[in-house]
N, C-alpha and C positions, 0 to 999 in steps of 0.2 A: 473232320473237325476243323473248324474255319480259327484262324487266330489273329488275333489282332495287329495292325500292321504296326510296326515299328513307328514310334510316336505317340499311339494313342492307347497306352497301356495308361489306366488310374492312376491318376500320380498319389502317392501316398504323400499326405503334410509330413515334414521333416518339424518335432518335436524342440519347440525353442530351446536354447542351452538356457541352465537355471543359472540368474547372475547372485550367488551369495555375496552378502558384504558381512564386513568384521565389527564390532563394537569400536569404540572412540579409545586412542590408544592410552588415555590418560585411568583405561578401567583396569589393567593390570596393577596399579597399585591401590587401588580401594580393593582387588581381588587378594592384595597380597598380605594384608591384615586377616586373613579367618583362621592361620594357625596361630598367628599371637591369640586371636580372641579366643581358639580356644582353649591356651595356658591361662588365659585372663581367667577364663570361665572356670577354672579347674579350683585356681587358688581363691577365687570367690566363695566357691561351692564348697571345700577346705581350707578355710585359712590356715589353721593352727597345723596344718599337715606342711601348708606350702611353705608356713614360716618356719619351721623346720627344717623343710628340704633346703631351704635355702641360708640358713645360718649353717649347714655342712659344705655349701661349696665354699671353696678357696677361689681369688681373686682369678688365680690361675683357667680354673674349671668355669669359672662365670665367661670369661673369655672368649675360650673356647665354646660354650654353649652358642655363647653371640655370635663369632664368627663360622658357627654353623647354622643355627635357626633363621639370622638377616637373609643368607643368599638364598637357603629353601624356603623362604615365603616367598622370593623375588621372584624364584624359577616356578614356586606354584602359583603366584599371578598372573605371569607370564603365559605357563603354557598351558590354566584356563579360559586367558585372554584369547591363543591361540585356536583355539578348537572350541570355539562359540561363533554359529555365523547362525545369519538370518536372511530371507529373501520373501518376496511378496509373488506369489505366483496370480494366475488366474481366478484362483476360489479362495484361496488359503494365506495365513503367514507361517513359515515355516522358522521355529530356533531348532539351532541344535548345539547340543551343547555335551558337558561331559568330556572329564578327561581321562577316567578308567571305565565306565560305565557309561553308555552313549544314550543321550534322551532328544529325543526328536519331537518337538512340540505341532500340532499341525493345529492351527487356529482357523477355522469358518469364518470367513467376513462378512457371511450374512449372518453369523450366531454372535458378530463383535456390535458391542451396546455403547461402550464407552472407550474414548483414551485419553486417559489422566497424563499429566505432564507434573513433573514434582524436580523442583530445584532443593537438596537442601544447600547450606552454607559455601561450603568447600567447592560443592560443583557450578554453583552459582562461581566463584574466584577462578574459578578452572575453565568456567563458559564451556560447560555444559548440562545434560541435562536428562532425564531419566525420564520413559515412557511405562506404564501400565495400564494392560491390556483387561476392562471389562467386556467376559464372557456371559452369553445368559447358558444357564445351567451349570457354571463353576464358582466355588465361593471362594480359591484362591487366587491370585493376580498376578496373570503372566505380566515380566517387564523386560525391558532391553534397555542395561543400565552400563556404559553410559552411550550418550550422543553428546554430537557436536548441536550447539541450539539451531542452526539454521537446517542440520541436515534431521533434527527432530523434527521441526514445525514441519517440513517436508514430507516426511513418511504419516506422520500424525495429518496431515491432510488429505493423502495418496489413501491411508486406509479409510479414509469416512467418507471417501467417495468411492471409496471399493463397495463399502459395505451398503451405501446407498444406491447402489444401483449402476453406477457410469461404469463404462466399460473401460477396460485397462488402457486403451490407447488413448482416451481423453481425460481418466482418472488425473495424470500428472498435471494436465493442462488447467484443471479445477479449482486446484491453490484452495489455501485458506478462507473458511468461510466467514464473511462477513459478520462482525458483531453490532449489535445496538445496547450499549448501557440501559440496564434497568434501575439498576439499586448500587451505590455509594456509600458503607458506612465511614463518617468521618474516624480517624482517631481518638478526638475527644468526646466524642457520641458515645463510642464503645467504653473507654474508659469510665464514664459516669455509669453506665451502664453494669460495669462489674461492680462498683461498689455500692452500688444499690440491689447487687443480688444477696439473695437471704442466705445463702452458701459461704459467704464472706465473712457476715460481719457472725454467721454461725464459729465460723474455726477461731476468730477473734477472739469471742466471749468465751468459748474452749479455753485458747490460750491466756485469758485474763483472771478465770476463773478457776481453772483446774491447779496450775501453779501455787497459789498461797493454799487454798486446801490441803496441797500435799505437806507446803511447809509446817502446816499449823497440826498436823496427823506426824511426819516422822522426823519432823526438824534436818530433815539430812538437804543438803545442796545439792548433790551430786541427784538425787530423784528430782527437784525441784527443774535442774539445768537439762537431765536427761528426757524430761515430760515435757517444757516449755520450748526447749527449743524445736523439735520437730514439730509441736502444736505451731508455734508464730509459722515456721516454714513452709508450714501445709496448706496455710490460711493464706502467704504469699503466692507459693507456689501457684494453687490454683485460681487464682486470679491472673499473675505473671502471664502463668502458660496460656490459660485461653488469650487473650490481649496479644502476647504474640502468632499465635498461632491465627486469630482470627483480624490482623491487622490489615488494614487496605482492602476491608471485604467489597467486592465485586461481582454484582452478577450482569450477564449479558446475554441477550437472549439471538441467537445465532439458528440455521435452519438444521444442525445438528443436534440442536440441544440448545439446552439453559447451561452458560458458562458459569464458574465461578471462579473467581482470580484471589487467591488470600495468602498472608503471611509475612511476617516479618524478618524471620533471620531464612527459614525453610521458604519458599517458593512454591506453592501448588496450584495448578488450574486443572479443576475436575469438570467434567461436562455429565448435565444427568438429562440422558435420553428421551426425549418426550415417548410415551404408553407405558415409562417401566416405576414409574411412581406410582407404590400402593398405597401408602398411605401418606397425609401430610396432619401433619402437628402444630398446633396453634399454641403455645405457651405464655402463661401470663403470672411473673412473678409478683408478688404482693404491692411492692416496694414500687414496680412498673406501673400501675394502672391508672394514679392518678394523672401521669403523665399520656397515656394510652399506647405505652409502648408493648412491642410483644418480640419474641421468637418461635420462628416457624425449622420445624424438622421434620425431617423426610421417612420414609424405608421406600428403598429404592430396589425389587427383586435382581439377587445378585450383584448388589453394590455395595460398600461399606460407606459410601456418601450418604451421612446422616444428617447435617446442616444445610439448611439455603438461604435464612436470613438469620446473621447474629441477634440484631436488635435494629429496630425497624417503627415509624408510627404504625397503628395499624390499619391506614386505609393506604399505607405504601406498599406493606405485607400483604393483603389483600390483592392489591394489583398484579403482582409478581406470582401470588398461586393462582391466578386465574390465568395464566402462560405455562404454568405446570399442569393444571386440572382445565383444559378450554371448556367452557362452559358452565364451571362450574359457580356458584356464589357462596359466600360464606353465611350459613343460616343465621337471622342474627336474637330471634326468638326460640330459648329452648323452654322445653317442660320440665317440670322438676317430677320426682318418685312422689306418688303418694303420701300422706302425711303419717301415715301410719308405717310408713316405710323407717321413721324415727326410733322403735324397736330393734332396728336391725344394723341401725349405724349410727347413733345418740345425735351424735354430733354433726358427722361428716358427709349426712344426707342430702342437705343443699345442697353440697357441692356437685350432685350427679345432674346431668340432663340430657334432653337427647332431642335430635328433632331430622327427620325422614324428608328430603325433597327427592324430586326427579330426578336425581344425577349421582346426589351421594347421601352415603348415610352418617351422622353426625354425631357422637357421644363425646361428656365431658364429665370430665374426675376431679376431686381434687377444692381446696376450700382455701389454703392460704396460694398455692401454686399452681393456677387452674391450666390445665391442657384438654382441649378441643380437638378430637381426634378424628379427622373427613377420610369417609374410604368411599372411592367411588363405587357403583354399585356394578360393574364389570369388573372389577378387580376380586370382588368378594366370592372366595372359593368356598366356603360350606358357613351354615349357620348352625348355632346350639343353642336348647336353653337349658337351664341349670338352676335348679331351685332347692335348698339343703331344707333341713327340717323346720328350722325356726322363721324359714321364708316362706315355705309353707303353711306355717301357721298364723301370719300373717299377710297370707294373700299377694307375697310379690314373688318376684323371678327374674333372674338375670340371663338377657341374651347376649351373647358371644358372638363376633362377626370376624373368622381366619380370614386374612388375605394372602398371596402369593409369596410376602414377603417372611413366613414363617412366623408373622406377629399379629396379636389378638386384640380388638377394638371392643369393648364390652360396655353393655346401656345395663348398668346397676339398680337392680331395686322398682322396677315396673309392676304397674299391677298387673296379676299373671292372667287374665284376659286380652289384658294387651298387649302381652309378652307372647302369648300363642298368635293373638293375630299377628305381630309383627313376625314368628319369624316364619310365617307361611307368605304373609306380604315382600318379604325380603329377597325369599329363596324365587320369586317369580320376578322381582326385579334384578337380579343377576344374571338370570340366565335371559333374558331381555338384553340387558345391559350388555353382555356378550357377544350376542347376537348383533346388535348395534353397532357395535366399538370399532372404531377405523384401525385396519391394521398400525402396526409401531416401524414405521419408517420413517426417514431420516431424509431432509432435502425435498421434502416434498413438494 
């Protein structure tokens, strides 16, 4: 038996050492609040128990409570903080986490779709910054909370060029992909814009109206104060919330993705993948259309990114889904249901249409809030029709078009001639469409 000479034995690759790194050392005390929250939660959930338990402590015992619960939250953010690492191998991002019970997350970078970046207040003041990891095939969202901002935009770049394709030795070299501005909603754009939503000046006349009724029914103040002031708050509220939440809207369209940069006290930038948008939404409030403005929303398969333009004209709106849907146009002639279709919905019959091109299929609902509902025709996983008795007996039928994203596009009220040819027409354009469709990569 001959053996090989000393020297040219296989050299077997020696297995790189994995370099774990630690979260941002400012996360041990955002970690060290989850036992107060969960006293928080307790006495919430109980008041009348907590407020009990607590008119029995003495000064003494409150004390002593504090100076035992302050240091064991400190020592449980601490040695959460401690025994949470993360590292970027070859295929994978690896957390691990756990401090009685050990969880080892192992993320595919080619199954990674999106990475959101989310500032809220405090970590914006702290200068840093929180990542959240869009998986296809998970609806939770892994994150690695916190980073330092420079050492986020960093791995938040190193993974989207993992997941695109570059190889780990030029990954790092790839940096940040280049943005170009699409879409800028001003402040004061947006603002006129909530109060001319019908949602508004709705909780308004709630709260203008429902108040003196009560008074004039039980004469009591305390009903009057207790109804009116959460009506005015709710009518505030949501107007407030969106305005902040949707302040400084930003999109940019990058070879990653379509960026979106929003918010005013919170900081978010979500990126939505180009192939993973099933559907897109045209919305057109009542109040909007003299004006010709619209908003446009999304479902995004395995995303919770439902917005991509607050309030927009709409040949800007337009522009912008045609960088989400390439190729696609906005139909801008629908058909309305048959007239006879008026039996089955008095009123709210105009409001349906629908109209079928090369690329996507097109239905709209809706009379004083109209929404335009485009699903590309690759995206559309099964069709149905659906016809109850009274449609039946006036000749119509409702097709239904599922797409990926677990939500339902539906052309109301056709006549059921047309409703059978389209959905035999439909089910040969999808699997066309399918066939077609350029795979969903990233940097291309």
């Amino acid at each position: 038996m001959n053996t090989p000479a000393p020297g040219t034995e296989d050299a077997i690759p020696e297995e790189k050492p994995l370099l774990e790194r630690r979260l941002h050392p400012v996360t041990p005390f955002r970690r060290a609040w989850a036992p107060v929250a969960v006293v928080a939660g307790w006495a919430v959930h109980d008041p009348n128990q907590a407020q009990e338990q607590l008119t029995r402590l003495t000064t003494t015992a409150l004390l002593i409570g504090l100076a035992v619960v302050v240091p064991a939250a400190a020592l449980y953010g601490f040695l959460s903080w401690w025994f949470t690492h993360f590292a970027v191998t070859e295929t994978e991002l690896r957390i691990r986490t756990g401090l009685l019970f050990r969880r080892t997350a192992h993320i595919r970078l080619d199954r990674l779709q999106a990475v959101d970046v989310t500032q809220p207040l405090l970590a914006r003041v702290a200068g840093v910054t929180k990542l959240k990891l869009d998986v296809i095939g998970t609806d939770k969202k892994d994150e690695l909370a916190f980073l330092g901002e420079d050492e986020a935009r960093a791995l938040r770049a190193e993974l989207l060029a993992r997941a695109a394709g570059f190889a780990p030795e030029t990954a790092h070299e790839v940096g940040e992909a280049p943005v170009r501005q699409l879409l800028h909603v001003p402040a004061g754009f947006l603002a006129v814009s909530l109060v001319l939503t019908g949602a508004t000046w709705g909780s308004l006349a709630a709260a203008l109206v429902v108040p003196p009724f009560l008074w004039f029914t039980t004469h009591s103040v305390w009903t009057v104060l207790a109804t009116g002031v959460p009506l005015l708050g709710a009518a505030g509220a949501s107007s407030v919330g969106r305005f902040v939440g949707e302040y400084d809207w930003t999109v940019g369209e990058s070879p990653d993705g379509l960026r979106i940069d929003h918010g005013l006290l919170d900081r978010t930038h979500e990126t939505v993948p180009p192939g993973r948008v099933q559907t897109v939404r045209i919305v057109e409030p009542l109040l909007w259309r003299r004006r010709g403005w619209v908003r446009v929303e999304l479902d995004v398969a395995g995303s919770s990114n439902s917005v991509l333009v607050p309030v927009a004209p709409r040949e800007v709106a337009e522009s912008v889904i045609a960088r989400v849907l390439p190729g696609v146009t906005v139909p801008s002639g629908l058909s309305r249901p048959p007239r006879r279709a008026w039996w089955c919905a008095p009123l709210w019959w105009r409001g349906y249409g629908l109209a079928v091109t090369d690329t996507v299929f097109a239905a709209r609902h809706g009379l004083l809030r109209r929404r335009l509902s485009l699903v590309p025709h690759a995206k559309v996983q099964s069709v149905r029709l659906a016809q109850g008795p009274w449609e039946r007996f006036r000749g119509v039928a409702d097709v239904h078009v599922d797409t990926g994203a677990n939500q339902t596009v539906t052309a109301r009220l056709r006549d059921a001639s047309e409703a059978a040819e389209l959905l035999q027409a439909q089910a040969d354009r999808s699997r066309t469409g399918r066939r077609e469709a350029r795979p969903d990569r990233w940097m291309a």
